[in-house]
C-alpha positions in Angstrom: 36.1 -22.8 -23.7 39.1 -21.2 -21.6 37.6 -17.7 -22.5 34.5 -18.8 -21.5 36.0 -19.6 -17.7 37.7 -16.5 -17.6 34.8 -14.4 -18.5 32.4 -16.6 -15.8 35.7 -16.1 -13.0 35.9 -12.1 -13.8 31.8 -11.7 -13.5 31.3 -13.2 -10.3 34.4 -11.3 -9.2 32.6 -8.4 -9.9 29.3 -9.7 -8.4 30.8 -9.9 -5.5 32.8 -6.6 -5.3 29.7 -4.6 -5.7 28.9 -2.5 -2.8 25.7 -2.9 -0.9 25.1 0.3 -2.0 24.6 -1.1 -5.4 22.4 -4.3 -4.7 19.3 -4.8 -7.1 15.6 -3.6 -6.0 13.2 -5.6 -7.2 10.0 -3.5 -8.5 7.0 -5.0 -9.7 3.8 -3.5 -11.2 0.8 -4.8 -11.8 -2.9 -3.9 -12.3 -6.8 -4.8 -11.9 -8.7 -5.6 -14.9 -11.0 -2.4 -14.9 -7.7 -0.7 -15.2 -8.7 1.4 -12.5 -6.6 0.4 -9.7 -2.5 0.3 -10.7 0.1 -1.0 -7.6 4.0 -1.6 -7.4 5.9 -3.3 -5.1 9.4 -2.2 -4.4 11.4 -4.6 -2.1 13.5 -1.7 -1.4 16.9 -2.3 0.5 18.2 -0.8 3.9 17.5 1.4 5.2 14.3 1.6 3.4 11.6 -1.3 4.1 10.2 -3.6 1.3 6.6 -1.4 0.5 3.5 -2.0 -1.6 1.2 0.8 -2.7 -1.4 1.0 -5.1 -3.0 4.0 -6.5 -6.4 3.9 -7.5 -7.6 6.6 -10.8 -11.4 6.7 -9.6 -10.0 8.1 -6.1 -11.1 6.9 -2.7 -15.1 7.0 -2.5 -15.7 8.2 0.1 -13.3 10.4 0.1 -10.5 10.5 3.2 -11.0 13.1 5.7 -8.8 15.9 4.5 -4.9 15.9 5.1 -2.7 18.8 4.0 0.4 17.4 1.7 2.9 19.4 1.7 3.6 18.3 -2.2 0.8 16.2 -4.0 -2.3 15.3 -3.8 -4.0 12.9 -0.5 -6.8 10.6 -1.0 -5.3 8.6 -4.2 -3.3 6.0 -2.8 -2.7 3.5 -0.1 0.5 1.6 1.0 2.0 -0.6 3.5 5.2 -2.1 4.6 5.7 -5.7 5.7 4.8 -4.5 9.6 3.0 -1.8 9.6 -0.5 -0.8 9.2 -1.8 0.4 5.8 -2.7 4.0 5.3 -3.6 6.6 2.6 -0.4 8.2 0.9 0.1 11.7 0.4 1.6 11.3 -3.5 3.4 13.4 -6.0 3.8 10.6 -8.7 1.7 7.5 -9.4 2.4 4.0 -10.0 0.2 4.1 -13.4 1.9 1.8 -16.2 -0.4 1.0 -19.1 2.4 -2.2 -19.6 1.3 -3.4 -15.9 0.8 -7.4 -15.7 -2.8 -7.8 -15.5 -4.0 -9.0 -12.1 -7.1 -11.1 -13.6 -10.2 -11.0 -11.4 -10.1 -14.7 -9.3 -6.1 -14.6 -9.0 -3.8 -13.6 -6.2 -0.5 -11.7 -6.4 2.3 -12.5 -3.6 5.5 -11.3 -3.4 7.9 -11.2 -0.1 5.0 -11.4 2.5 2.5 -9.5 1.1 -0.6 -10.6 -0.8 -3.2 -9.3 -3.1 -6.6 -11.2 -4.3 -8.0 -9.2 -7.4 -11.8 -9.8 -7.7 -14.6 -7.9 -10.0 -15.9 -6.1 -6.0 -12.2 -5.1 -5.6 -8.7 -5.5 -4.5 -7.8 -7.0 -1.3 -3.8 -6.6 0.0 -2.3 -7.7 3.2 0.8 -8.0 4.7 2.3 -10.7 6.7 1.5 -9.1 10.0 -1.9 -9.3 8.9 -2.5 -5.5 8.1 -3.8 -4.0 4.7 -6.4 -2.5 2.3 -9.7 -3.1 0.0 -10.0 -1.0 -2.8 -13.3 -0.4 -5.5 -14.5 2.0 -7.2 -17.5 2.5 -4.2 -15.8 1.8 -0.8 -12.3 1.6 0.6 -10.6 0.3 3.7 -7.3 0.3 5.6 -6.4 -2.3 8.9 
């Protein structure tokens, strides 16, 4: 039992030695049931804002207006932080992850301030200031 206290004493020590450097980021996936539309959430830590994107495989339909990217591809994606307005992402990786939790049509995802409502038309996300995105495979949207 002493041992035990010992060990408990020398982890939160270390707990609370870590530098801020080293604090935990939480990152979530999850997807729609079509499979078609993949998103993560990374809370992120300063200086970098919490941010939600999701990536959709079918592409935006219609597609955005054109936008060079100076690495990747543009009209793939969308993502948001907790204030700002949601726009299309200029990506070079993808948040794709066949082990994504499965965001059943009817149910709502919320982590942090933002919010997503999965539903057979399509995904809806918003953020707290009231800014977001709908994504299908026919139509798409950022406010």
């Amino acid at each position: 039992m002493r041992a035990l206290v010992v060990l408990a004493v020398a982890v939160a020590a270390v707990s609370v030695a870590l530098p801020a450097s080293a604090r935990t980021v939480t990152y979530i996936s999850f997807r729609t049931p079509s499979a078609n539309i993949y998103c993560a959430y990374n809370s992120a830590d300063a200086p970098s804002p919490a941010f939600l994107r999701c990536d959709i495989r079918s592409h935006l339909k219609p597609a955005p207006t054109p936008r060079k990217c100076v690495e990747g591809v543009y009209g793939e994606s969308v993502g948001m932080t907790k204030t700002g307005a949601a726009h299309v992402l200029c990506i070079s990786d993808t948040t794709y992850n066949p082990q994504a939790r499965v965001l059943a049509y009817g149910t709502r995802w919320s982590r942090d301030g933002f919010r997503c409502t999965s539903r057979a038309a399509g995904l809806t996300c918003t953020n707290p200031r009231g800014h977001g995105f709908f994504l299908s495979r026919q139509s798409w949207r950022v406010y």
